[in-house]
C-alpha positions as CSV (number, residue, x, y, z in Angstrom):
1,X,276.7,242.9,-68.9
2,X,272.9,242.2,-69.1
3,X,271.1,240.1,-66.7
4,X,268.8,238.8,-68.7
5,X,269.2,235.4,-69.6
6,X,270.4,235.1,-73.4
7,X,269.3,233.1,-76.0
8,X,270.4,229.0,-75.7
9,X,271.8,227.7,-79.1
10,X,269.5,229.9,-81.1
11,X,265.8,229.4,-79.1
12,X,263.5,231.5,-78.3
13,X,262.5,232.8,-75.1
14,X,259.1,230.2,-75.1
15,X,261.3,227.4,-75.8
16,X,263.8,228.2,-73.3
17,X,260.9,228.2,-70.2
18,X,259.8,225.0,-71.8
19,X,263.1,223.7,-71.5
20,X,263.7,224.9,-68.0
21,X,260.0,223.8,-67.0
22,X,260.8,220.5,-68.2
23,X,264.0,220.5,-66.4
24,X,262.6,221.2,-63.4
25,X,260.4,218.8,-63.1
26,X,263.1,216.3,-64.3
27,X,265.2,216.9,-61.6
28,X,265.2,217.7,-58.0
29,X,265.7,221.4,-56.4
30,X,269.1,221.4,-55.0
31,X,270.5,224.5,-54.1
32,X,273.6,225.7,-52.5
33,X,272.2,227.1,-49.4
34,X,270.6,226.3,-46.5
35,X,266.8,224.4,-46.1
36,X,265.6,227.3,-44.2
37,X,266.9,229.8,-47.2
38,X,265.2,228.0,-49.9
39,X,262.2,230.1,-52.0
40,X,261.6,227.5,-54.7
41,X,259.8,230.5,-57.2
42,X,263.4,232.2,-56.0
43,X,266.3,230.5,-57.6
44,X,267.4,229.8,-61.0
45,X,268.7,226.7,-62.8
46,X,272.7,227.4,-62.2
47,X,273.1,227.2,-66.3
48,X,271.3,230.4,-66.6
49,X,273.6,231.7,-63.3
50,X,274.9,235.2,-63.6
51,X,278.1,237.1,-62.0
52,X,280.0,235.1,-59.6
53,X,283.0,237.1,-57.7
54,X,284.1,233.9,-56.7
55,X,284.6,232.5,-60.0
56,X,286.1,236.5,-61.1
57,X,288.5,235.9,-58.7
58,X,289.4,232.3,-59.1
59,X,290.0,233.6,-62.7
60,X,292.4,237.0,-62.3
61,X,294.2,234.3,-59.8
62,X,294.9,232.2,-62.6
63,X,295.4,234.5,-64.9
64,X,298.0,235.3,-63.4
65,X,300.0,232.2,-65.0
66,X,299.0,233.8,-68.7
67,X,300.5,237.2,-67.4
68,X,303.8,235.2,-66.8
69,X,303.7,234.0,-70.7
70,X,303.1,237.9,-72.3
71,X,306.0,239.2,-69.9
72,X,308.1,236.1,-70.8
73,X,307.9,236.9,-74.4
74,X,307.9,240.6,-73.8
75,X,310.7,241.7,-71.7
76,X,313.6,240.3,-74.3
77,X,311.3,241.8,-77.3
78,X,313.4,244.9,-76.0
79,X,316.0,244.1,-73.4
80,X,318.7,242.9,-75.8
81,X,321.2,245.8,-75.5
82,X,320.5,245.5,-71.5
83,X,321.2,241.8,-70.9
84,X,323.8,240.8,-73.6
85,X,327.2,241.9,-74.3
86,X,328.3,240.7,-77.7
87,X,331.7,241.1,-77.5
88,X,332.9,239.3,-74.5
89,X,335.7,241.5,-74.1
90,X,334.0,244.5,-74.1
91,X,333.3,247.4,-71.5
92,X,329.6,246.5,-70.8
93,X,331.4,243.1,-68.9
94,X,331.7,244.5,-65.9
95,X,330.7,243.1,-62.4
96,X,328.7,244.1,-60.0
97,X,329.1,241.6,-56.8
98,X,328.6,237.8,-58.3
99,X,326.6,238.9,-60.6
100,X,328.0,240.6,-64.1
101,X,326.1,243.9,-65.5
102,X,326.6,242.1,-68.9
103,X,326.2,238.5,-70.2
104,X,328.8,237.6,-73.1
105,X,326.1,236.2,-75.9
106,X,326.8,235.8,-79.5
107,X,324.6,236.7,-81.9
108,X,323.4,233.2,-82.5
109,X,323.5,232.4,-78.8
110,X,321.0,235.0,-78.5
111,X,318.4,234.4,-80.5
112,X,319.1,230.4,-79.3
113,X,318.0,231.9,-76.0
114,X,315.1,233.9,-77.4
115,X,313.9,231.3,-79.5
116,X,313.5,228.4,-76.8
117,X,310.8,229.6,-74.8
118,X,308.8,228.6,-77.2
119,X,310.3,225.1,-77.9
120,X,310.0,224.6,-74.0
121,X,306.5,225.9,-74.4
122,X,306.0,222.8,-77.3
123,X,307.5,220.3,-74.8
124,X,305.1,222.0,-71.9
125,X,301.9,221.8,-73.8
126,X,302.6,218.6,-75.0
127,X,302.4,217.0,-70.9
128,X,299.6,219.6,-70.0
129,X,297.0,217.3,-70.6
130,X,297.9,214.4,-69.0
131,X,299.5,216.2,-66.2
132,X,296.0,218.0,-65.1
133,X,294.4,214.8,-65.7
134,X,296.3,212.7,-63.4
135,X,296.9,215.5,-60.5
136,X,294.1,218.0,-61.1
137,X,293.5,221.3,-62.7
138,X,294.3,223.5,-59.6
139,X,296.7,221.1,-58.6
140,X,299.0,221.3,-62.1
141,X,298.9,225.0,-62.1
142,X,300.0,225.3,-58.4
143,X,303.0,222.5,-59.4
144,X,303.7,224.5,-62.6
145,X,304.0,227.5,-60.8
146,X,307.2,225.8,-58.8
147,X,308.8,225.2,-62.3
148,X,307.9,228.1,-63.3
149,X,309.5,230.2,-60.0
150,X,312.8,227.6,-61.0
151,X,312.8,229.4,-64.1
152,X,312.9,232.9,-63.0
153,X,315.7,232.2,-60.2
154,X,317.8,230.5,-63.3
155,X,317.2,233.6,-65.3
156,X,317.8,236.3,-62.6
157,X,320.9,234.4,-61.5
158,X,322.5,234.3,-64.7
159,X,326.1,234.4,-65.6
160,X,326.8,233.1,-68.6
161,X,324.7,232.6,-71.9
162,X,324.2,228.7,-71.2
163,X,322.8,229.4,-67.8
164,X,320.6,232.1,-68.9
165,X,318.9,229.9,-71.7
166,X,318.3,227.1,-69.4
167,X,316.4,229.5,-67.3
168,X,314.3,230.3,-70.5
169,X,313.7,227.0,-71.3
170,X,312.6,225.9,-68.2
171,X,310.1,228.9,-67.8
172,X,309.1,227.7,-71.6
173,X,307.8,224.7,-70.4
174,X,305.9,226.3,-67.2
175,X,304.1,228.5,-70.1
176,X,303.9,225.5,-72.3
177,X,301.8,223.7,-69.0
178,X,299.9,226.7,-68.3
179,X,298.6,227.4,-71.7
180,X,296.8,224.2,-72.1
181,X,295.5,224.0,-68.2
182,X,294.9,227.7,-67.7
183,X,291.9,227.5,-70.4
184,X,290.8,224.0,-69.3
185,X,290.2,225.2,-65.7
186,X,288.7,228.6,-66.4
187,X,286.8,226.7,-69.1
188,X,285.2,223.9,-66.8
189,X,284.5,226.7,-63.3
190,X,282.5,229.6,-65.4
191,X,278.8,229.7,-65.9
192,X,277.3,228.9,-69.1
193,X,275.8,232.2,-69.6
194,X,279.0,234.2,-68.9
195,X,282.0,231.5,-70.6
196,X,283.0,234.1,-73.2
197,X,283.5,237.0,-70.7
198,X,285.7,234.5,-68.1
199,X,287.6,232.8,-71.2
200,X,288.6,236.5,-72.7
201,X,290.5,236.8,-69.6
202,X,293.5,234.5,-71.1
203,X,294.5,236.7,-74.1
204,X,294.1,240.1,-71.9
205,X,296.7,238.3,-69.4
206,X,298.9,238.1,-72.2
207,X,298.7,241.8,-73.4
208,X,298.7,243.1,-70.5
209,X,302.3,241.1,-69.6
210,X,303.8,241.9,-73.0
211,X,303.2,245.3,-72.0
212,X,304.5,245.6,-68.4
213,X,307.1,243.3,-69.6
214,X,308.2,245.5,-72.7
215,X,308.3,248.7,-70.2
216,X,310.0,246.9,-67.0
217,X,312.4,246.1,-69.5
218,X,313.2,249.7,-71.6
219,X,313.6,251.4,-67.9
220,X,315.7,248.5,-66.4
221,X,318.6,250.3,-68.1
222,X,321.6,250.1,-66.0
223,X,323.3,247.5,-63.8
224,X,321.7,244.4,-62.5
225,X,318.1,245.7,-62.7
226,X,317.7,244.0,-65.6
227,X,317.7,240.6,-63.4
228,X,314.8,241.6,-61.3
229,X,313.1,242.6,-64.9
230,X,313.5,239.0,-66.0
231,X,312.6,237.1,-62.3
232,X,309.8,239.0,-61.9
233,X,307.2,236.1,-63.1
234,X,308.7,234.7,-60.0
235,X,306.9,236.5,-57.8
236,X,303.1,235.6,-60.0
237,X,304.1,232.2,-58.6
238,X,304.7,232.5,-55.5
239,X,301.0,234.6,-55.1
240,X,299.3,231.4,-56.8
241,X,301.6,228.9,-54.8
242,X,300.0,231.0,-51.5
243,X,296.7,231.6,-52.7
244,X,295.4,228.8,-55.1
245,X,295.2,225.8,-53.1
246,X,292.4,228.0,-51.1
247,X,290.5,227.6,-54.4
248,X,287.6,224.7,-55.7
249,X,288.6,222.2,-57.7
250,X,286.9,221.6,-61.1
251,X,284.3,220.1,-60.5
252,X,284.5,218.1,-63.7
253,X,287.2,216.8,-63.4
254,X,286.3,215.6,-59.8
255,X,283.5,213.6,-61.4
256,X,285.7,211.9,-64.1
257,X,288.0,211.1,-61.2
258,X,285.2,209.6,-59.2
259,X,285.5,212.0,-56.6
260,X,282.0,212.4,-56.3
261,X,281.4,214.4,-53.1
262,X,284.1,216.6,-53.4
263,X,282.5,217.4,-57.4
264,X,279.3,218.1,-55.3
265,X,281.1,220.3,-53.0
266,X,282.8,222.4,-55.4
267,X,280.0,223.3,-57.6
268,X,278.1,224.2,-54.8
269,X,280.4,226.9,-54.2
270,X,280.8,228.1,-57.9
271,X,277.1,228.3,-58.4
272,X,276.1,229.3,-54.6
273,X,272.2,230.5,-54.9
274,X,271.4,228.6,-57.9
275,X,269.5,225.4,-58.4
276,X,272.4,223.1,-59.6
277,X,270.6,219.9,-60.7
278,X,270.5,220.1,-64.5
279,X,274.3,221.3,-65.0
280,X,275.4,218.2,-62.4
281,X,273.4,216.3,-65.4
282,X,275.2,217.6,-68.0
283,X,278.6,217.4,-66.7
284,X,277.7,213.9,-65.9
285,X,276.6,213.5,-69.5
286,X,279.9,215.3,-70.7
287,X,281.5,212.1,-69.5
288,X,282.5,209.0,-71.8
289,X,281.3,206.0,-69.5
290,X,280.7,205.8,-65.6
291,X,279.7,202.7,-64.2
292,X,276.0,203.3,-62.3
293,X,274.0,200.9,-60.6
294,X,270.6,202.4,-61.4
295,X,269.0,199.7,-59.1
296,X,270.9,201.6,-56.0
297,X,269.6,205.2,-56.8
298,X,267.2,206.3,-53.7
299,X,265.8,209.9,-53.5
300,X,265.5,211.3,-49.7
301,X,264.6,214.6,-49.0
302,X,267.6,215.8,-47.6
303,X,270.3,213.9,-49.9
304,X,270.9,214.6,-53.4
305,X,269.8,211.2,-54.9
306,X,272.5,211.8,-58.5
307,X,275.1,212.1,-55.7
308,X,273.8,208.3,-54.7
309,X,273.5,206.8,-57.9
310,X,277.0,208.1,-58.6
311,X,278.4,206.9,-55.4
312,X,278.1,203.7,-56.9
313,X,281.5,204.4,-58.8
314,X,283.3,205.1,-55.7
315,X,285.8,202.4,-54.6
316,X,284.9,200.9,-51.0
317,X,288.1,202.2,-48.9
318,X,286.9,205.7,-50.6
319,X,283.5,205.8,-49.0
320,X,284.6,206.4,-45.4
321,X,286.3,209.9,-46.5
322,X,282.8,210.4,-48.1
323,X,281.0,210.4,-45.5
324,X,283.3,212.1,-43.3
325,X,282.9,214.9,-45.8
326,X,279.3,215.1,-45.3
327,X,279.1,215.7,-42.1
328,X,281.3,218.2,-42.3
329,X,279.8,220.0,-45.4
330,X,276.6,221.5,-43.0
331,X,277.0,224.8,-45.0
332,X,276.7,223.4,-48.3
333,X,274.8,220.5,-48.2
334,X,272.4,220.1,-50.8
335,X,269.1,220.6,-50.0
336,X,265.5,219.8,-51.6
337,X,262.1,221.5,-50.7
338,X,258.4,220.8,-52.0
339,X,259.3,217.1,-52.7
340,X,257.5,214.1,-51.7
341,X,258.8,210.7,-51.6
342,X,258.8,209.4,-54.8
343,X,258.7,205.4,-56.2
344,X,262.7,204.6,-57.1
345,X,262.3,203.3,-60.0
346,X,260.8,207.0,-61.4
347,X,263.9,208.6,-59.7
348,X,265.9,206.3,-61.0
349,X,265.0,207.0,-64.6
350,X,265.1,210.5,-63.8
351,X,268.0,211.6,-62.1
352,X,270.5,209.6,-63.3
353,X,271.2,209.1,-67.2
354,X,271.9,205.2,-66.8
355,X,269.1,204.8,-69.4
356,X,270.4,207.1,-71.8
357,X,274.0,205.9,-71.9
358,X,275.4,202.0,-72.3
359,X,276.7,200.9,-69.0
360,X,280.4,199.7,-68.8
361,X,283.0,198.8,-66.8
362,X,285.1,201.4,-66.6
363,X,285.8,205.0,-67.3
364,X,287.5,205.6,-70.3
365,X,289.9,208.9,-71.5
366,X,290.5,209.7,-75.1
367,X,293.3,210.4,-76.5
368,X,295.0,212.3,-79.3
369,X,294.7,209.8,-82.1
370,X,291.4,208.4,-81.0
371,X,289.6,212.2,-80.8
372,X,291.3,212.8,-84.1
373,X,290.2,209.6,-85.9
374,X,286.3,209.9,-84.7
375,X,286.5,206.7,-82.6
376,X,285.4,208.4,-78.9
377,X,281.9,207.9,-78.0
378,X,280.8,211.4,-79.7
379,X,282.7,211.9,-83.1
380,X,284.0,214.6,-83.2
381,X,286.1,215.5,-86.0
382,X,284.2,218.3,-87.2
383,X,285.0,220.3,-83.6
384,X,288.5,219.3,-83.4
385,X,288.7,220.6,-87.2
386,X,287.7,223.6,-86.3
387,X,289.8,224.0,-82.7
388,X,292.6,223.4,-84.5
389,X,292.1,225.9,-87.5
390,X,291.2,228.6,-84.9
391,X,294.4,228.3,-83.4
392,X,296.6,227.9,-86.2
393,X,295.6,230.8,-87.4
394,X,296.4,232.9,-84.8
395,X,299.9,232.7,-85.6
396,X,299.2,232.5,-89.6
397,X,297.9,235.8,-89.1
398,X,301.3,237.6,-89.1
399,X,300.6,239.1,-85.6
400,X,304.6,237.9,-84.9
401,X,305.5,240.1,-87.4
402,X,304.0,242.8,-86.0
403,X,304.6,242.8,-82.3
404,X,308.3,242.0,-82.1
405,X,311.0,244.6,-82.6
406,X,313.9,242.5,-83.3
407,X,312.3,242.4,-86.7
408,X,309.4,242.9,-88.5
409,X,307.8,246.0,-90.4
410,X,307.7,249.0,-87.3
411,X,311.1,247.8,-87.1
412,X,311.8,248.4,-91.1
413,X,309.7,251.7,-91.0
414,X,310.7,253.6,-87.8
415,X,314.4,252.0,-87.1
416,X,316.1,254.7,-90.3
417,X,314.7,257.8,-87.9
418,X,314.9,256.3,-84.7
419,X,316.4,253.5,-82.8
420,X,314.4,253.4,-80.0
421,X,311.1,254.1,-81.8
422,X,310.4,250.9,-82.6
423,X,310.1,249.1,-79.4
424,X,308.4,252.5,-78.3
425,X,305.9,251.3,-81.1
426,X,305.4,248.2,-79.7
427,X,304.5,249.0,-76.5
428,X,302.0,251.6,-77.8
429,X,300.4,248.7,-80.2
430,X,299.7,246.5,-77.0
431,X,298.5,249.1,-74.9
432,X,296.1,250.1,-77.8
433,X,294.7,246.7,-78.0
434,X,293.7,246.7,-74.1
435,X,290.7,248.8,-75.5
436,X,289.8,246.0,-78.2
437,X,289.7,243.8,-75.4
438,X,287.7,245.1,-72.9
439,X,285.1,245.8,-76.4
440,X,285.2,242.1,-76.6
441,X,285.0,241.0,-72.9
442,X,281.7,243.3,-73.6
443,X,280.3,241.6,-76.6
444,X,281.1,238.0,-76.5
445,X,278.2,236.7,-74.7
446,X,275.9,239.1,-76.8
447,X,276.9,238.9,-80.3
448,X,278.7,235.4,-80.1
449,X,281.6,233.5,-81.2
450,X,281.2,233.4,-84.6
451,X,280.2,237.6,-85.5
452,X,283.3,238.5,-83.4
453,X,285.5,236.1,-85.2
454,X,284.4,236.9,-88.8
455,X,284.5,240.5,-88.0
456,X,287.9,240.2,-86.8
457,X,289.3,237.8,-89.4
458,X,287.8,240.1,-92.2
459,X,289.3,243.3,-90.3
460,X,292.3,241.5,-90.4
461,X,292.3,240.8,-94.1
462,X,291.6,244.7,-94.7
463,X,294.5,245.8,-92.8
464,X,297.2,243.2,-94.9
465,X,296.2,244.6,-97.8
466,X,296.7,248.3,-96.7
467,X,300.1,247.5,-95.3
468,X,300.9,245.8,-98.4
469,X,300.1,248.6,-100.5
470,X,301.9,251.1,-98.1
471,X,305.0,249.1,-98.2
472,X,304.5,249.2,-102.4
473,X,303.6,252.8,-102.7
474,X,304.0,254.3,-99.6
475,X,303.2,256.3,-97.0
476,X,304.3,255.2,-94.1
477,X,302.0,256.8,-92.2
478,X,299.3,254.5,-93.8
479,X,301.4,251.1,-93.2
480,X,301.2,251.8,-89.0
481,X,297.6,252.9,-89.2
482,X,297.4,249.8,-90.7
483,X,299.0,248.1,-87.8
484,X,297.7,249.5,-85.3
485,X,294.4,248.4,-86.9
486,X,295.0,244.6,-87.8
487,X,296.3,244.2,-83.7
488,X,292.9,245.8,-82.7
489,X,290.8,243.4,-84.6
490,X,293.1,240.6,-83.4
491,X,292.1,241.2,-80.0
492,X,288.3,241.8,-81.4
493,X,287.9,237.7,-81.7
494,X,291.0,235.8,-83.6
495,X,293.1,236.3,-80.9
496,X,290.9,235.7,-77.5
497,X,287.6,233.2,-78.7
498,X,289.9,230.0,-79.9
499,X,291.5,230.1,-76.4
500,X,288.2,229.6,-74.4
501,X,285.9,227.9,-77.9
502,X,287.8,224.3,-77.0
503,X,286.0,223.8,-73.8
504,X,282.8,224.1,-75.7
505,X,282.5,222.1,-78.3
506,X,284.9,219.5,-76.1
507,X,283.6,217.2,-74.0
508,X,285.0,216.0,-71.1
509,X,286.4,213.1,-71.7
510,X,288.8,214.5,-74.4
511,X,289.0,217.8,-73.4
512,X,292.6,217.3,-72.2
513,X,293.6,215.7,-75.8
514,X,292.0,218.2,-77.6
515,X,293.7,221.7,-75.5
516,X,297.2,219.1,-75.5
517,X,296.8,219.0,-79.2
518,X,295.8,222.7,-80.0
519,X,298.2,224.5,-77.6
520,X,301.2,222.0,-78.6
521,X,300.1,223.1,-82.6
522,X,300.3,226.8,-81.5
523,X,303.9,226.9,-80.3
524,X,304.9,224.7,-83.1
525,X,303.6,227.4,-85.7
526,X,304.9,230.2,-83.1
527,X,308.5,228.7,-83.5
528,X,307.6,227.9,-87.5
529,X,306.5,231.8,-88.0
530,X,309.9,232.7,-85.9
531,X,311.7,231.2,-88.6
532,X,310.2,231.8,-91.9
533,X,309.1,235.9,-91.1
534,X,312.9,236.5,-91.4
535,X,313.6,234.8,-94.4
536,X,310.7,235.7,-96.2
537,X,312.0,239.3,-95.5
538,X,315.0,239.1,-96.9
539,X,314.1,237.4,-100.1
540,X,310.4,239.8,-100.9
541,X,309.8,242.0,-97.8
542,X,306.8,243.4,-99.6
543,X,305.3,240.2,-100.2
544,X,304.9,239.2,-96.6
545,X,301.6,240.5,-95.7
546,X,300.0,239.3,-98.8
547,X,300.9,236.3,-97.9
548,X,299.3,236.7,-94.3
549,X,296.6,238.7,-95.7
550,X,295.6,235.2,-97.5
551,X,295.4,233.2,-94.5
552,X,293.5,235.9,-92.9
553,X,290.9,235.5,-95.8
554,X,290.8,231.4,-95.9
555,X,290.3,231.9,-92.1
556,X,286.9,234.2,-92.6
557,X,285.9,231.5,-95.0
558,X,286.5,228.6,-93.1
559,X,284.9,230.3,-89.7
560,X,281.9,231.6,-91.8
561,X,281.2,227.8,-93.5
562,X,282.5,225.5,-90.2
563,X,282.6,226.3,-87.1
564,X,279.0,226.6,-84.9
565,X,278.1,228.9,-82.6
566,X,278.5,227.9,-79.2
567,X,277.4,231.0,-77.1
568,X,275.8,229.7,-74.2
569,X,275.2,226.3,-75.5
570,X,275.6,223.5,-73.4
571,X,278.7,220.9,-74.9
572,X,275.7,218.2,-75.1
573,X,273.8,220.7,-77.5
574,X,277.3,221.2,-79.8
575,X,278.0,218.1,-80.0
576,X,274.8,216.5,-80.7
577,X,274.3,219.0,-83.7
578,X,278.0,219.1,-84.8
579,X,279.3,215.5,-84.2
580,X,280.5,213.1,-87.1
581,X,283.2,213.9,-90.1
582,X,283.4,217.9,-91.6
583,X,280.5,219.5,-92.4
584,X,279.0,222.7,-93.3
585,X,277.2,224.4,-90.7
586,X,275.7,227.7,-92.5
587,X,272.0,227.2,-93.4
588,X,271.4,227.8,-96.9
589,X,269.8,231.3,-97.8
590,X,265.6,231.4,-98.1
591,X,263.8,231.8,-101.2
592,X,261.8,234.8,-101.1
593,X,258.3,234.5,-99.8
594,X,254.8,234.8,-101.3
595,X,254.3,238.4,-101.0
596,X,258.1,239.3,-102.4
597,X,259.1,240.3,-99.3
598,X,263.0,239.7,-98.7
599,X,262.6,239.4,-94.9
600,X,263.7,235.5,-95.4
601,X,267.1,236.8,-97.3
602,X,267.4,239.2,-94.6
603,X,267.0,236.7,-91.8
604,X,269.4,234.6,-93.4
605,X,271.8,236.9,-93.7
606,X,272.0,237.4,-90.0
607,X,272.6,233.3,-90.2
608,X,275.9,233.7,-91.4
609,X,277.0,235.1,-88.1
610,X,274.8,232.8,-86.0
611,X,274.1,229.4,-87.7
């Protein structure tokens, strides 16, 4: 990746030093080392902040909860001839200690079982949000984690089909929870400049567990291995159990929980070496209301005068722990150089944003309806709009159909010469796709949101209509080229950017609404797809990826008319431009100029991809 700063919401290099100049002198130098460190021409504003191992480890650690949903899904994709014995009286019902080789399923108990993950996951998504707000991000996924370690000692411990299903649906709702907090926490910890890289990180956790998960299970072939097969996201749970509470907090969500030192604190650390000033002003703007009693602000050379103003909001019995913490914080204590005492009234008006924002009484969090209905403080129902597409159409892309041996078209194609070369197949898709990935992990931050996501959605469209005409007219050969082609441009943008794009255009204050509502939406059409791919098989199995090959198509027309670009925008910047009812954001193509040139048509061509 380049170290150069890129481009902010579409502006030129002289307009972004303007910006920075002006921020600078808006707001104090506060960096996260110490006094004697400090080279004011040194450090940069922590928006424009670049690598961060911290915040690259913090991430693979929690992506470890998204590798537990891929294996989830992936290691019955296969495994059904291992784990279930259809006929309860048969020979594969033998025992081996307490444990049976074999569980007795029926037919219809089996795909019961199958099915309910991703009902659980429904149920899980639907408390995510109001489970991280009221305990934390960190905090949720370490407690999800527990549930989700319940699940996989249910599973493992099996011995009958009732027992093994509960164990299924209790590790749905662990990937139901970490679906929604996962993103939310990645989301509110990575720099500006690098958001796209750390948010790609959630879809390669799932590939790369469908994929371990689909081969654990086609070599657990005999006796009980295929318990440990199906534990195994046990043991991702018990590393982040061990390992995550060592981890910041967000430091959003500290703020909108008034813990205002401990906010301080834990950006510090994410964005050690950088002058942190302007983002603890955005995320402070990000807010809905915070009381602050601008009279109380006072600037001191070594004390981070925001942190003051905001201390305001603190409750008496808290401000005792808040000091404690400062004294103990030597490392990381904010501190200012080339400053002079200034009148308070001018800090005041220029470190806190009490004068830009109606004062109230308390704090208030969105929720569902309210985000939906435009009444938060921002309107915002031209980005939830388009969250909500984005992820509906992951699943109204016919990627199900694809991916899952127990049916679908390798299954149709390859099953007559082979039975095993279908999940073989599989396997081969997903480990193709890794390459995708990594392509995109590359280019998000350079060519942005929306020229990955047309790309992909139009790739997408291409490749339905050459399976559709392979399944008409044959070859084969052309219909899994054709696969193997729509999953790579999955992975290219429609699969990985609406996973990280909510906690851009989303403020704060109804961030958890909107990643309760858009995770909850993509297991229902997950179940919804489960259902209807089968029976729209059966009744015109040629028909299927036409049909999906539509979507695909509204989808590049919808991304290409609504939804912004966000790459490294700040959520103020979105929102100001994007707020209010659904609207289109293209710009309208340029008339040629004077001289005949078509350098205008050509310009706005290239708007398309970045309006």
């Amino acid at each position: 990746m380049s170290s150069e700063p890129a481009a902010v919401c579409g502006k030129d290099s002289g307009e972004q030093s303007a910006l920075h100049k002006q921020s600078r002198t808006m707001y104090p130098r506060v960096f996260a080392v110490d006094l004697h460190d400090v080279d004011g021409d040194r450090f940069q504003d922590s928006r424009q902040a670049g690598f961060s191992w911290y915040v690259l480890t913090t991430t693979l650690l929690v992506s470890l909860s998204v590798i537990s949903i891929g294996w989830s899904f992936g290691v019955v994709n296969i495994s059904k001839s291992i784990i279930c014995q259809i006929s309860p009286l048969g020979p594969g019902n033998t025992h081996s200690g307490e444990f049976p080789n074999r569980i007795p399923f029926s037919n219809s108990a089996w795909t019961i079982a199958v099915g309910i993950l991703a009902v659980g996951g429904f149920l899980g998504a639907l408390v995510s949000g109001a489970i991280s707000d009221s305990i934390g991000r960190r905090n949720a996924l370490v407690v999800n984690n527990g549930l989700c370690l319940a699940g996989s000692v249910l599973m493992g411990t099996a011995t009958t089909a009732v027992h093994f299903t509960l164990g299924r649906f209790v590790i749905g709702i662990a990937c139901g929870v970490a679906s929604g907090v996962a993103n939310t926490y990645v989301g509110e910890i990575a720099p500006l400049k690098w958001h796209g890289f750390y948010g790609s990180f959630f879809q390669l956790s799932i590939v790369i567990g469908l994929l371990f998960g689909q081969l654990a299970a086609m070599h657990a072939t005999g006796g009980t291995g295929w318990r440990i097969v199906v534990a195994f996201p046990g043991v991702f749970s018990l590393i982040q159990i061990a390992l995550l509470p060592l981890r910041v907090e967000s430091p959003r969500y500290l703020l909108k929980a008034h813990h205002i030192n401990e906010a301080r604190h834990a950006l510090l650390t994410l964005r050690r070496g950088y002058d942190v000033a302007a983002e603890w002003q955005e995320s402070l703007l990000s807010l809905d209301v915070v009381e602050i009693n601008a009279s109380n602000v006072r600037y001191h050379s070594d004390q981070w005068s925001a942190t003051a103003a905001a201390a305001s909001a603190v409750p008496a019995n808290d401000q005792a722990d808040a000091n404690a913490l400062d004294k103990n914080d030597s490392k990381l204590t904010m501190k200012t150089k080339g400053h002079k005492a200034v009148d308070d009234n001018v800090a005041a008006s220029s470190l806190t944003f009490a004068e830009n924002m109606p004062v109230e009484r308390a704090t208030h969090v969105s929720g569902v309806w309210q985000t939906l209905c435009g009444r938060t403080r921002d309107d915002l129902r031209h980005l939830m709009a388009c969250c909500i597409v984005l992820m509906v159409l992951q699943q109204l892309s016919g990627i199900s159909a694809i991916l899952f041996s127990d049916s679908g078209v390798v299954r149709d194609i390859l099953d007559p010469f082979s039975p095993l070369s279908a999940p073989w197949t599989c396997v081969v898709v997903c480990g193709t796709s890794l390459p995708a990935i990594f392509l995109c992990l590359a280019c998000v931050d350079r060519l942005g949101r929306r020229a990955l996501l047309l790309g992909s959605l139009g790739g997408m469209s291409v490749c339905c209509v050459l399976i559709s005409a392979g399944l008409f007219y044959g070859p084969n050969s052309m219909v899994m080229a054709a696969v193997f082609l729509c999953y790579f441009a999955f992975n290219m943008g429609a699969g990985i950017v609406p996973w990280f794009i909510i906690s851009e255009v989303i403020p704060s204050y109804s961030l958890s609404a909107a990643t309760t509502l858009c995770c909850s939406l993509y297991w229902v059409m997950s179940i919804a797809i489960g259902l209807m791919v089968p029976l729209i098989e059966n009744i015109v199995p040629q028909w299927l990826f036409v049909i999906f090959g539509c979507f695909t198509l509204a989808g590049f027309l919808l991304v290409m008319l609504f939804v912004p670009e966000t790459m490294n925008c700040p959520i103020t910047e979105v929102v100001k431009k994007h707020s209010g009812n659904i609207h289109v954001v293209v710009k309208p193509y340029r008339r040629l100029n004077a001289s005949g040139s078509i350098g205008g048509t050509s310009r706005s061509l290239l708007e398309l991809f970045k309006c």
